[in-house]
C-alpha positions in Angstrom: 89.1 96.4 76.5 86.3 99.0 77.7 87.3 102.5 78.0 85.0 104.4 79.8 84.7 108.3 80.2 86.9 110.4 82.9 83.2 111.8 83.9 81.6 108.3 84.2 80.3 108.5 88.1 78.2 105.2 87.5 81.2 103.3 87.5 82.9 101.4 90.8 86.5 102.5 91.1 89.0 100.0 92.4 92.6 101.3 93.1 94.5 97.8 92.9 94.6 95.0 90.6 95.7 92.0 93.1 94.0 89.3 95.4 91.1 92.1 96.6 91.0 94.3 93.4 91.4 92.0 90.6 89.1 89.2 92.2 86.7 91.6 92.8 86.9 93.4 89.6 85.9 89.7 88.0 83.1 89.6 90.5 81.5 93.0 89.4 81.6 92.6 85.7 80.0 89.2 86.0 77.1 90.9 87.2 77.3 93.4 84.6 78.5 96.2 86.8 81.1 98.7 85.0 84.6 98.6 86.4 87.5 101.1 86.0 90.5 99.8 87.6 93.8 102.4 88.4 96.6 99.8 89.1 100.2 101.5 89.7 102.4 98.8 88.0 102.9 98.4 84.5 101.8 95.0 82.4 103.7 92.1 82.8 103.0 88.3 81.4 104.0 84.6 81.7 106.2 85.5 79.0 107.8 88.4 80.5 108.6 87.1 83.6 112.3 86.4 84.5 113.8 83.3 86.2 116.7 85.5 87.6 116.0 86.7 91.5 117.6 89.9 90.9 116.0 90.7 88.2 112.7 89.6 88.5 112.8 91.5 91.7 113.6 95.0 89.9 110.2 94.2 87.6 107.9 93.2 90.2 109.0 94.3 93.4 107.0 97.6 95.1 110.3 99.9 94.9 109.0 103.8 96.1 110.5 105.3 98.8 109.5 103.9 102.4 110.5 104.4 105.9 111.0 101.8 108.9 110.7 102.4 112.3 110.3 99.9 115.8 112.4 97.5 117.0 112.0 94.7 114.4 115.0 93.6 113.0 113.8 94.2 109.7 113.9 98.4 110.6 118.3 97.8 111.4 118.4 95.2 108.0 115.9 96.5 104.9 115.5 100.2 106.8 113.5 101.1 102.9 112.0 98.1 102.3 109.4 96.8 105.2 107.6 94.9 102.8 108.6 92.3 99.7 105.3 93.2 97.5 104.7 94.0 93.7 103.8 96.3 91.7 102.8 95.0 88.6 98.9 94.3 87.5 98.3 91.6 89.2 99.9 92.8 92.5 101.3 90.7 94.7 99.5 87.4 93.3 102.8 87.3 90.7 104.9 86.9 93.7 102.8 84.4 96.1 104.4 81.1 96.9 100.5 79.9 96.5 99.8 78.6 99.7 95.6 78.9 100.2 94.6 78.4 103.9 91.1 78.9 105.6 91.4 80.7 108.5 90.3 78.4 112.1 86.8 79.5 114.1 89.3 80.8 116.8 91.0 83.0 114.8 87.8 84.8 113.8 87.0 84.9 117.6 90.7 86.2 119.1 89.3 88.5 121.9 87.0 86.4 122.8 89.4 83.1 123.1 92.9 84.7 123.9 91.1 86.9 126.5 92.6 90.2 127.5 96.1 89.7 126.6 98.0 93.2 127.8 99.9 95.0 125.2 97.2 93.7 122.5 94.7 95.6 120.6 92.0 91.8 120.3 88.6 92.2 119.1 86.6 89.6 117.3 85.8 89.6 113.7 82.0 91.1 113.0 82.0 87.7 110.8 82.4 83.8 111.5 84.1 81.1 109.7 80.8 79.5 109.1 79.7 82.6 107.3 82.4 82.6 105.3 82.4 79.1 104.5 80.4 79.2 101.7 82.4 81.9 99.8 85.8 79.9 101.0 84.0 77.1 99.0 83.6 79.5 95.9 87.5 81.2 96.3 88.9 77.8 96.6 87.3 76.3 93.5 87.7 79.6 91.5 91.7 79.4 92.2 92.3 75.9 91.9 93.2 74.9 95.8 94.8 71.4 95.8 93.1 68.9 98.3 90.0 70.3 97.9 86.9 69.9 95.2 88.7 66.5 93.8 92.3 68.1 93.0 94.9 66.4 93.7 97.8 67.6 95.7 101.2 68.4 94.3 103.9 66.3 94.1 106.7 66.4 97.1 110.0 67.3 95.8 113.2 67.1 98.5 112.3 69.8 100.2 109.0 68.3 101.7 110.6 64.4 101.7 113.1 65.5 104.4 110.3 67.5 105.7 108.3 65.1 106.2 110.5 62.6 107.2 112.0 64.8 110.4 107.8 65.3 111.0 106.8 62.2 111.2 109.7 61.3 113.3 108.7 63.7 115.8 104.7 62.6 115.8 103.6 65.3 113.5 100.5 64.1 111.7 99.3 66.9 109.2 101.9 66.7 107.2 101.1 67.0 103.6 102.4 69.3 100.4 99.8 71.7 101.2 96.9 73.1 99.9 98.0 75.1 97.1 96.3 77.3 94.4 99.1 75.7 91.9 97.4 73.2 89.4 98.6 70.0 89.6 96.8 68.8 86.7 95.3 70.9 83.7 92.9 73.1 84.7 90.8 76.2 84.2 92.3 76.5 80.4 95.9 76.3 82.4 98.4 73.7 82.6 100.0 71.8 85.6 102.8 72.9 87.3 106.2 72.5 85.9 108.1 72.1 88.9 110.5 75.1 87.8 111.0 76.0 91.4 110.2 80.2 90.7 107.2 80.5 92.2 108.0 84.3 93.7 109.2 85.2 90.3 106.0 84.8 88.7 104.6 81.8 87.0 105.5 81.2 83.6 103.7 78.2 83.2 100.6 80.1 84.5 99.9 76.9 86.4 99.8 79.1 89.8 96.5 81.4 90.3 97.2 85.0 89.6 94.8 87.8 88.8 96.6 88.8 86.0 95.8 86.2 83.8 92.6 84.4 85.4 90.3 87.3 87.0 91.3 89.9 85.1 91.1 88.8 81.4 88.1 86.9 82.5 86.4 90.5 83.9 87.8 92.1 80.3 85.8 89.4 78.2 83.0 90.8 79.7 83.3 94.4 78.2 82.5 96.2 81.2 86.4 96.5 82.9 88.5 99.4 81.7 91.9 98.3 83.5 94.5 101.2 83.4 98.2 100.0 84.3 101.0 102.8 85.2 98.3 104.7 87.1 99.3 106.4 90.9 96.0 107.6 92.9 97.5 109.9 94.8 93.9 111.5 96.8 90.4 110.4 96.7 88.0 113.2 97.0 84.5 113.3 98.0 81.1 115.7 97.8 80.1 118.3 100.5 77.8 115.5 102.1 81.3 113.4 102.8 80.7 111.0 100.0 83.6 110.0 97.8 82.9 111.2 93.7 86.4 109.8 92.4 89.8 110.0 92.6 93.2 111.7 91.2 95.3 109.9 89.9 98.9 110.2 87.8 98.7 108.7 84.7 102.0 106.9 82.4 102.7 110.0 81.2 103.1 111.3 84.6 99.9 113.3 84.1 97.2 114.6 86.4 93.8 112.5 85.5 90.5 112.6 87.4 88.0 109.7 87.2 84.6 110.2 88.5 82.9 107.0 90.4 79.8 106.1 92.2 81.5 103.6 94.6 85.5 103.8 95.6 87.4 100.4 96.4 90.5 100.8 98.1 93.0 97.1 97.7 96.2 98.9 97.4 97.9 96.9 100.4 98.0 97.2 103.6 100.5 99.9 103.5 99.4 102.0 100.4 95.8 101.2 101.3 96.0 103.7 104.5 98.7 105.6 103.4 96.1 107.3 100.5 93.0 107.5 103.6 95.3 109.2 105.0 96.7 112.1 102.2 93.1 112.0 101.8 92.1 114.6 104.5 90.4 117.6 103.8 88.6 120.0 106.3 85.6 117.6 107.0 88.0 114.7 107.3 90.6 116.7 108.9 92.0 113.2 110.1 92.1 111.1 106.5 88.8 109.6 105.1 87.3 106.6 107.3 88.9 107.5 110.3 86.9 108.7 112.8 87.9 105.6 114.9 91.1 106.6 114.7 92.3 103.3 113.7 93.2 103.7 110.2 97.1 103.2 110.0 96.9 100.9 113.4 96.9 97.0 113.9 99.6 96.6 111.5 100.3 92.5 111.1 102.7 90.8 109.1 102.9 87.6 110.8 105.3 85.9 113.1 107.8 84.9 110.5 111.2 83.4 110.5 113.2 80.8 108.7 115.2 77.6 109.2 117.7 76.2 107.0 119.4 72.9 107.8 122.2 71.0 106.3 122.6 67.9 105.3 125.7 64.9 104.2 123.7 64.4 101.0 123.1 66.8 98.4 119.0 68.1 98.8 118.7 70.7 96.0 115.9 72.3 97.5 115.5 74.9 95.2 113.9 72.0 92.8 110.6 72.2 92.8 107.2 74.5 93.6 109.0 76.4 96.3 105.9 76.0 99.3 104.4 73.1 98.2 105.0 71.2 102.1 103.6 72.2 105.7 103.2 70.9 108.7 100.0 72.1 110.3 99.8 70.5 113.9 101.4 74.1 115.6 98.7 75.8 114.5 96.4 75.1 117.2 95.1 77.1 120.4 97.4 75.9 122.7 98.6 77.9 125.5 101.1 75.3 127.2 103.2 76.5 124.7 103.7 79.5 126.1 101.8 81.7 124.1 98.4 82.2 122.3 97.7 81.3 118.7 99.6 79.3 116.6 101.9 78.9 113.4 102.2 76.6 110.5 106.2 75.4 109.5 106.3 75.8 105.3 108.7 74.5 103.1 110.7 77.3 102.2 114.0 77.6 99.4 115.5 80.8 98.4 118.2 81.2 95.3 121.6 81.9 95.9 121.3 85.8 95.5 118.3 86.2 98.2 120.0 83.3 100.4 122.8 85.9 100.5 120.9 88.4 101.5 118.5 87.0 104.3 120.4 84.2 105.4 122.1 86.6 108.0 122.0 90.3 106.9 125.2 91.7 107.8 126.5 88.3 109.3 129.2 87.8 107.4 131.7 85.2 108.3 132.8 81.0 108.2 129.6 80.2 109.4 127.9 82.2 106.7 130.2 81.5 104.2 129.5 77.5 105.2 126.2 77.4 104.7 126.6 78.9 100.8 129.3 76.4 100.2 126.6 73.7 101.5 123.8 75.1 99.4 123.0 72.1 97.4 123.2 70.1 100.5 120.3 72.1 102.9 116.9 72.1 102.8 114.8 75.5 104.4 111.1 76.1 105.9 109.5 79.3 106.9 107.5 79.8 109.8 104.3 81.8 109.6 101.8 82.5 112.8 99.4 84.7 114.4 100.9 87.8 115.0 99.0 90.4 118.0 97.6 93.4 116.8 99.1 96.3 118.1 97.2 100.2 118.2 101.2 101.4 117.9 101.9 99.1 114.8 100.7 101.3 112.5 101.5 103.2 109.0 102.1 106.7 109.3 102.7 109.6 106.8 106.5 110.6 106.9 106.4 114.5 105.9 110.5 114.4 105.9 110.5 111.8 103.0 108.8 112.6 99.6 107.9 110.4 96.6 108.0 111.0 93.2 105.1 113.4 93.2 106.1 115.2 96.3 103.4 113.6 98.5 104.5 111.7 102.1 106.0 108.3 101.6 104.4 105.7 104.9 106.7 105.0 107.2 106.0 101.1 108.6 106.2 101.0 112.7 106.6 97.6 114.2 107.3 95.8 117.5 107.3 92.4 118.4 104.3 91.6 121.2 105.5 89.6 123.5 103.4 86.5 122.5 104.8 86.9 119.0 108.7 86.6 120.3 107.2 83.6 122.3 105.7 81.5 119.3 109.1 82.5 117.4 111.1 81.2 120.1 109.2 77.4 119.9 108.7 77.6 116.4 112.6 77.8 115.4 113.1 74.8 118.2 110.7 72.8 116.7 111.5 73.8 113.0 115.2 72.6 114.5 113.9 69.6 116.0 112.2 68.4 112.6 115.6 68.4 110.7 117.7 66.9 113.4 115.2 64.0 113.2 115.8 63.7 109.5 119.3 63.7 110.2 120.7 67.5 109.6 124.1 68.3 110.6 123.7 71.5 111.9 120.9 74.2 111.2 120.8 77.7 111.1 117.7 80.3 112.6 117.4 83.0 109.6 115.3 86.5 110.9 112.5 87.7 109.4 112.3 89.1 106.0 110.8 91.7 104.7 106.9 91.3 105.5 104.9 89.8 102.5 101.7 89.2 104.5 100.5 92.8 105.3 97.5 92.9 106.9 95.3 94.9 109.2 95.6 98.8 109.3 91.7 99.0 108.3 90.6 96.5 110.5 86.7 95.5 110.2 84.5 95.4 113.4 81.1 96.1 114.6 81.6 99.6 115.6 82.3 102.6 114.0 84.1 103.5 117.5 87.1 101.2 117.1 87.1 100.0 113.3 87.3 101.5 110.3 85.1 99.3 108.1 81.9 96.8 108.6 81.9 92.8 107.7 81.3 94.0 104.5 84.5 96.0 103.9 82.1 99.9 103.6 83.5 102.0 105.9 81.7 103.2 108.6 82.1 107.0 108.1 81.3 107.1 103.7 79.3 104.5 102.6 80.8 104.5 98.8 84.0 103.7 100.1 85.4 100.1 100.8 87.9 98.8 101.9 88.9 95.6 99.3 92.7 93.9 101.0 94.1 92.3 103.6 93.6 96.2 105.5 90.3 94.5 106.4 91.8 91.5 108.4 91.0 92.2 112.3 93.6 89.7 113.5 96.3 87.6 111.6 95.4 84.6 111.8 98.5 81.9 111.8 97.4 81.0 107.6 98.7 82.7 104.7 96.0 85.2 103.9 95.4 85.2 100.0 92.7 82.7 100.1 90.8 84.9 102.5 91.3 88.1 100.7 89.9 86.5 97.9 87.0 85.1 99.7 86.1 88.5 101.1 86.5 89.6 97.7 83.9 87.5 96.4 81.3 87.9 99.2 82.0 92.3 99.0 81.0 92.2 95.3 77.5 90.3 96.0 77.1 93.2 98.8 78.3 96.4 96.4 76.1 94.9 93.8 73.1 94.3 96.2 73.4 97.6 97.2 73.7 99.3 94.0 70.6 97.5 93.1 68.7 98.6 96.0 70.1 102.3 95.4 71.6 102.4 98.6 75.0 103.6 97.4 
């Protein structure tokens, strides 16, 4: 691997190594741009991943210190955990269940079709779907979607059959086992799936698309990536004109480092990503970098989740299988007889024994609880996902009462359901209900969120420098050698899991940064 020089400021800087900062990472050195990469987690591989929940969950999970406020159940049930995401190289593509959706032309276009919806913070993406389309192409083919470029889906295991038999009972027509960046036959120098049913776990078959053995080693064969695990960016600092020159950073050793850049990406999540623009202030940004809108820290999404779990006379075994690989797409619509605006998809969901004990009903204990563990071999589960409003009062804050491990603020995640979003929760656990009784289920049971694995917004791109923080391209608007590489950048939620666009933003960011550099406009 490249190791380039702490006084290197040619070099783009990006501070995370998941869907964002490891796709684009690949993307740079392609184009023979130098790449120094400050991930927090420590290495893991296919080898060292653990098919145990608990423990896999103390090596990948994002542990620090957090704080929860709102009225989400999630603040009363997981007060120091908000959100379920890694950190590991790789991020939080080692957890994902895989599922790669293109967001609808609506959803690029929410202020503009949902209208003025009070209580809502809606503006329209500064790009279109049919922009994107051609980069969606390259993300898809790049991962490995199934059901697009020839590849065939996965196989349905019993999860999706009674899925997709209480569906089509019900007139549900996309119903399908998804399109999934999980190979289902050899590809890219990786083998098919193995159907071992620990897809959150990490892959050990490498058959799903992770950064940490696809982009990454890909960016490292090209000698121009110096990738540095176990590394905290705790500030960014910038140059008396308000241009960023590098960051600080802790090191293994627990060391202070510096590392000097010409460009600084940010794709530490949408919680870490404004947390460090925002213990980045300093007297000219007396308000954190890239935040003269005021916005960074606000619009935080994590989808309209919840769960249903049904049971059944005959045994299901659910947890057999690639744990997403089934959907049901029709909800996901613009429909407003519903009730509500936006829409949701219904997912084939199955958690082990040890995390179906702890989400089924936190603190519910009782014979209804204790029923559905007894059953567990006999139910089958599905998550719903959907467009979730942005909010200016959702937002990621510093909390100067709680400190980490090197005495800076932790962020402290605020959250309240919109309206709209109880609304669309409301029809989608009737419906999810509906779909099982029409298989024949017994009885099902409505589990509550969990803690958020789609973070997004916080950063939100727009046209303005008045009310966003960063332009279509992911600069921000204030330092022009700062981006903004994650889901931060998403200006509404859409109601699709959001990997496939992070990496498509990815993609189309790194022709930008490298059209500028070439130009010597940054």
């Amino acid at each position: 691997m490249a190791k380039f020089d702490f006084d290197d400021d040619s070099v783009v800087l990006i501070i995370g190594s998941g869907a964002g900062g490891g796709t684009l990472c690949n993307e740079l050195c392609q184009k023979g741009i130098k790449v120094v990469v400050l991930e927090a987690g420590a290495m893991q591989s296919n080898a060292s991943f653990i098919n145990d929940e608990w423990k896999s969950f103390s090596q990948l999970a994002w542990l620090d210190p957090r704080t929860t406020s709102g009225s989400w159940r999630v603040a009363k049930d997981f007060s120091g955990l908000p959100a379920w995401i890694c950190k590991t190289v790789g991020g939080t593509t080692t957890h994902w269940a895989g599922a790669s959706l293109r967001l609808q032309e609506h959803e690029f276009k929410v202020k503009t079709t949902y209208g003025g919806l009070a209580g809502a913070n809606l503006m329209d993406w500064p790009v279109t779907l049919r922009e994107l389309e051609p980069y969606y192409a390259r993300a898809e083919d790049k991962m490995g979607v199934t059901r697009t470029n020839g590849i065939p889906g996965l196989p349905g295991n019993n999860n999706f059959k009674v899925m997709y038999a209480g569906a089509t009972k019900l007139g549900y027509r996309e119903v399908h086992t998804g399109n999934m960046a999980i190979n289902s036959q050899p590809r890219d120098d990786r083998g098919r799936c193995m159907q071992l049913g620990f897809c959150f776990q990490g892959c050990k078959s490498g058959a799903k698309w992770s950064t940490l053995y696809t982009e990454l080693p890909k960016a490292e064969a090209t000698g121009n990536m110096d990738l540095r695990p176990e590394s905290h960016v705790t500030r960014i600092e910038h140059d008396a004109k308000g241009r960023v020159t590098g960051v600080v950073y802790r090191d293994k050793a627990g060391q202070e480092q510096r590392q000097k850049a010409r460009i600084v990406c940010v794709a530490g999540n949408s919680i870490e990503t404004p947390r460090l623009l925002l213990l980045s202030a300093s007297s000219m940004f007396k308000d954190g970098l890239a935040n003269s809108s005021g916005q960074v820290g606000r619009n935080y999404m994590r989808h309209m989740t919840g769960s249903v779990y049904a049971m059944f006379k005959q045994p299901v075994n659910m947890y057999r299988g690639t744990t997403m690989a089934g959907i049901i797409r029709d909800e996901a619509v613009h429909d407003t007889k519903r009730g509500f605006v936006g829409g949701y998809e219904m997912e084939t969901l199955s958690l082990g024994i040890p995390f179906m004990a702890a989400f089924l009903n936190p603190g519910g204990w009782g014979s209804e609880f204790t029923e559905y563990m007894d059953n567990y071999t006999r139910l089958a589960g599905m998550w719903l996902v959907g467009e979730d409003m942005p909010r200016e009062t959702n937002r990621i804050t510093l909390n100067s009462s709680v400190k980490d491990r090197w005495g800076n603020p932790v962020p402290n995640v605020h959250f309240d359901d919109h309206p709209n979003d109880l609304a669309m929760r409301e029809h989608a656990f009737r419906q999810g209900q509906r779909v099982y009784e029409a298989a024949g289920a017994i009885k099902s049971f409505r589990t509550p969120p969990y803690p958020s694995t789609h973070n997004l917004g916080t950063c939100r791109m727009g046209a303005s420098p008045a009310d966003s923080v960063c332009n279509a391209h992911g600069q921000t608007h204030d330092i022009p050698n700062l981006f903004i590489s994650d889901g931060s950048q998403f200006t509404s939620g859409g109601a699709e899991n959001p990997t496939l666009t992070i990496v498509t933003l990815a993609i189309r960011q790194a022709e930008y940064i490298a059209q500028q550099m070439t130009a010597r406009a940054i």
